[in-house]
C-alpha positions in Angstrom: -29.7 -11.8 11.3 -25.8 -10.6 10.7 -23.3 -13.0 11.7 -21.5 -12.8 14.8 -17.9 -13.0 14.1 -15.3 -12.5 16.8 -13.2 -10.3 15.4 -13.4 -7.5 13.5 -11.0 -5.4 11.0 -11.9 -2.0 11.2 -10.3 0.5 9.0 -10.3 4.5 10.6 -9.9 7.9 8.8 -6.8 9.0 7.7 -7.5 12.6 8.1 -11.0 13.5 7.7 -13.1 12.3 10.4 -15.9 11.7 8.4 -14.7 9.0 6.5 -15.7 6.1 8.7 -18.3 4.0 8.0 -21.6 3.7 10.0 -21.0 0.0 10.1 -17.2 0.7 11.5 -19.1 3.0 14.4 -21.2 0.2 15.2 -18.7 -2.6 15.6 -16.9 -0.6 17.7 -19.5 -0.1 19.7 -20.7 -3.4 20.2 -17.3 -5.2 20.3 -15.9 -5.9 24.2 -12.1 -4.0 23.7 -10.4 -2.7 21.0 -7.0 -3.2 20.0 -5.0 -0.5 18.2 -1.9 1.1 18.2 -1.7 4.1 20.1 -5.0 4.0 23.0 -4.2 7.9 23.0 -4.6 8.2 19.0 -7.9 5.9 19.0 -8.7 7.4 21.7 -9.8 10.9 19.9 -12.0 9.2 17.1 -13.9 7.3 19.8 -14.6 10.5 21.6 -15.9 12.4 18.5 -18.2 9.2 18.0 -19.5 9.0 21.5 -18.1 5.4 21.5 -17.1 3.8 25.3 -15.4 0.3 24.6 -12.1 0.2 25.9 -8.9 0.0 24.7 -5.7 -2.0 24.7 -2.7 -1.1 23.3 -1.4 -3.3 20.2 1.9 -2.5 17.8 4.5 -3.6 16.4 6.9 -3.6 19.6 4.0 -5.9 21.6 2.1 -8.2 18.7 3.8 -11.2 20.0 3.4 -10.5 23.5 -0.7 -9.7 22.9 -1.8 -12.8 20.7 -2.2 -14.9 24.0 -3.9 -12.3 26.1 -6.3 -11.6 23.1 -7.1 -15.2 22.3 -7.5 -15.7 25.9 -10.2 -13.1 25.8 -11.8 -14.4 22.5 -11.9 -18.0 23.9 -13.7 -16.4 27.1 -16.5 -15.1 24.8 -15.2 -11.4 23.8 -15.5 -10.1 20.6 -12.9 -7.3 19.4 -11.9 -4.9 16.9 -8.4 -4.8 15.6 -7.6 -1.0 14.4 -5.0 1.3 13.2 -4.0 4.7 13.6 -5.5 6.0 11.1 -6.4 3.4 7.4 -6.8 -0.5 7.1 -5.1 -2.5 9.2 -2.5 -5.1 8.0 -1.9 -2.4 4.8 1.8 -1.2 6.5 0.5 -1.7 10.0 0.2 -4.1 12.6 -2.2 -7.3 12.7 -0.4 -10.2 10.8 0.6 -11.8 13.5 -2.6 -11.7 15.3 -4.7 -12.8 12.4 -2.8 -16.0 11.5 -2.7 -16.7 15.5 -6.2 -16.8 15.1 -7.1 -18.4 12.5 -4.9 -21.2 13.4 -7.3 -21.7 16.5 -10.0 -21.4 13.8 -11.6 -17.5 15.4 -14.0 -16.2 13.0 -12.4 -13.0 11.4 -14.1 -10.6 9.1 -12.8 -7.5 7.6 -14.6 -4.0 7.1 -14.0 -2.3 3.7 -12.8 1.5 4.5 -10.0 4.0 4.4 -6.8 3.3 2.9 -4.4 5.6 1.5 -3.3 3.4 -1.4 -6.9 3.6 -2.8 -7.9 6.6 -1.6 -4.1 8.0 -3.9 -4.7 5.7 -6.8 -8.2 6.0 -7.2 -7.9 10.0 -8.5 -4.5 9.2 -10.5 -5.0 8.3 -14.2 -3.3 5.6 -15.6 -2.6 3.3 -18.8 -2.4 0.2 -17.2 -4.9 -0.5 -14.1 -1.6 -3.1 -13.1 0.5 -1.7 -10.0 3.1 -2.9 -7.7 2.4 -1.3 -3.9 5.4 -2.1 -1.6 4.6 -0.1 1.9 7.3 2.3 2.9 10.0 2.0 0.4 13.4 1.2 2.4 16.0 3.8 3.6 18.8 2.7 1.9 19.6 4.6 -1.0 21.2 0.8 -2.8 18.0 -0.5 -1.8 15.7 2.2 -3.2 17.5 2.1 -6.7 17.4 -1.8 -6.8 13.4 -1.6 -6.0 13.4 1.5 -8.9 15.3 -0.5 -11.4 13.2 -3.6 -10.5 10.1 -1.7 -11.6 10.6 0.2 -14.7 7.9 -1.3 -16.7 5.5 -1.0 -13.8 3.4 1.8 -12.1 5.2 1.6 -8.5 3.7 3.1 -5.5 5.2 3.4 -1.9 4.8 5.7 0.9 7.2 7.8 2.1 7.7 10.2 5.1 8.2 14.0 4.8 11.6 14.2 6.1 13.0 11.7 3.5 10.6 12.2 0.6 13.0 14.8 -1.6 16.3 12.7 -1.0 14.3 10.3 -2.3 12.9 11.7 -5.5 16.4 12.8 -6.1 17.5 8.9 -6.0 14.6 8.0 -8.8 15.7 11.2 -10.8 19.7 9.5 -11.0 18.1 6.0 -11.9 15.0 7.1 -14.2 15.8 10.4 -15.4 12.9 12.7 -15.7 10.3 10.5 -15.2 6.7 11.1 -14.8 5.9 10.6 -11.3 2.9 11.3 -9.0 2.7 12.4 -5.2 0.3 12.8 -3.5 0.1 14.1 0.4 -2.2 15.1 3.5 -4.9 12.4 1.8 -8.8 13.4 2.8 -7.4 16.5 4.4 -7.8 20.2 4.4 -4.7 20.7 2.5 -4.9 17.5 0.5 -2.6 18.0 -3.2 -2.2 15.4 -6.0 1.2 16.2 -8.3 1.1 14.5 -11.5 4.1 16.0 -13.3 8.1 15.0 -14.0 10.1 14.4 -10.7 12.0 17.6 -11.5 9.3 19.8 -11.6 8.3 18.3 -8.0 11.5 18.3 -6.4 11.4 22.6 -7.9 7.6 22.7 -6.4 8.5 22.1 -2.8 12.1 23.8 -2.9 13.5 21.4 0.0 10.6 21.4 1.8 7.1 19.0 2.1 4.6 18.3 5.1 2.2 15.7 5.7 1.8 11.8 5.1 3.2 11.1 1.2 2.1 8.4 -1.1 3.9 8.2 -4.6 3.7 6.3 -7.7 6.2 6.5 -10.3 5.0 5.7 -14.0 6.4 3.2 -16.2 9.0 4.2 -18.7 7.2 4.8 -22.3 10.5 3.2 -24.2 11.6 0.2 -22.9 15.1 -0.9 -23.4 16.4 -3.8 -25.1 17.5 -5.6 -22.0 14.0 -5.0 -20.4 12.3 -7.0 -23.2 14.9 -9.8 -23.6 14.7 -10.2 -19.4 10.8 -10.8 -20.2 11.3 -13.3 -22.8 13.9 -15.2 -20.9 11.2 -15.2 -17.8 8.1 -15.9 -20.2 10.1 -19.0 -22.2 11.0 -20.1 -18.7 6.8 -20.8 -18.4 6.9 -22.5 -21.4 5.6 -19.5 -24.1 7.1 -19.7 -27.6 8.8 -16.6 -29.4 5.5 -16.2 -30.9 3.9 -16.2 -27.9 6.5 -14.1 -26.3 5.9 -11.4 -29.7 2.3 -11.2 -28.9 2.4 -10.8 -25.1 4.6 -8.0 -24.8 4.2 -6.0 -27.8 0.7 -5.9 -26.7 1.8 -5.0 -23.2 4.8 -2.0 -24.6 5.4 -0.2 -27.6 7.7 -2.7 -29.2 8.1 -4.3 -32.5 6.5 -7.3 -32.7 8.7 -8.3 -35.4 11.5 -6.9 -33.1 10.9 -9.0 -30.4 10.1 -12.6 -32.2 13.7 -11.9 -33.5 15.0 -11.2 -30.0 13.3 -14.7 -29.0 14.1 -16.8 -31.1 18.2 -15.3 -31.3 17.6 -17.1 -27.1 16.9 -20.4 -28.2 
């Protein structure tokens, strides 16, 4: 017999209806209430599925606010589902708050694998290195934006971004990286789903000031890596104890640097 847990994680589609597991349509069947975001958005995907269990409202403006009443319900017996709009909860969208709450009080929580946009974009991108930093939505402010950029040079970096800010920001990675090789991808599982793997200039000249739908990015890590990149990496890796050897090894396997080139840098930092 399946365990009973007493809440559920259910990731939804993030376009295509179809991509919802037939163990997601039964949970939400069976489960007492739901708790998502917008009842009106969850609303439609329970009607295409025939499903009946009601709904109450859960976001980022209320998560405090609902932890008691939801506990209150779990302690009475209910089981629920914790969903998003649309993707995995907790990945850039409500349910931290709730979980911890929970666990504290020692609920029994289980998560559904699913939709995500993150996987679903990085999944069909290729890639040297299967290494990646995700940070959510990137931040608004352009200072912020280039520190995060700078920060990441050596990494693949993927973020989401919305339409209406997506260009401005491609035009902030083009002033910090030059004409780097990025990737964008947009309207995931959708009708007019695109994947652009090409240099940020040629993207920014794709759309010509214009881009719909939900974005997801990753910008690829520089092929040269600068002087001041590798000695930062050997200061942070003698730090932990390595040896210039050590450090030689480590990241000439990990760029295309001299060996020789940085055992010199190292030991020139003891």
């Amino acid at each position: 017999m399946a365990r009973e847990f007493q809440l559920y994680i259910v990731p939804t589609p993030i376009g295509n209806l179809k991509d919802i597991t037939l163990r997601a349509i039964e949970v939400l069947k069976s489960v007492d209430i739901i708790a998502c975001e917008d009842t009106r958005t969850t609303q439609k995907l329970l009607n295409h599925y025939e499903i009946t269990t009601k709904c109450y409202s859960y976001h980022k403006y209320n998560e405090k606010e609902r932890v008691k009443f939801f506990k209150n319900l779990i302690l009475a017996g209910k089981k629920i589902a914790l969903v998003s709009d649309a993707g995995t909860p907790l990945i850039c969208d409500p349910g931290a708050i709730l979980i911890e709450e929970l666990i504290k009080d020692g609920v029994s929580v289980t998560s559904l694998p699913g939709a995500c946009a993150v996987t679903t974009f990085i999944s069909q991108v290729p890639r040297v290195s299967e290494e990646f930093n995700f940070i959510g939505f990137i931040p608004r402010s352009g200072e912020q934006i280039k520190k995060i950029i700078s920060d990441n040079i050596d990494k693949n970096l993927i973020f989401y971004e919305a339409p209406e800010r997506i260009l401005n920001t491609l035009k902030i990675i083009k002033s910090v990286r030059g004409d780097v090789k990025i990737a964008l991808g947009r309207e995931l599982s959708k009708l007019f789903e695109e994947i652009n793997i090409d240099t940020v200039s040629n993207v920014l000249n794709r759309y010509n000031g214009e881009i719909k739908g939900e974005i997801v990015c990753l910008i690829y890590p520089s092929d040269n890596i600068d002087d001041d990149v590798i000695v930062d990496k050997i200061i942070k890796l003698k730090s932990k104890g390595y040896k210039p050897k050590d450090c030689a090894v480590i990241l000439s396997s990990l760029y295309d640097y001299s060996k020789n080139k940085i055992y010199n840098l190292a030991l020139s930092l003891e």
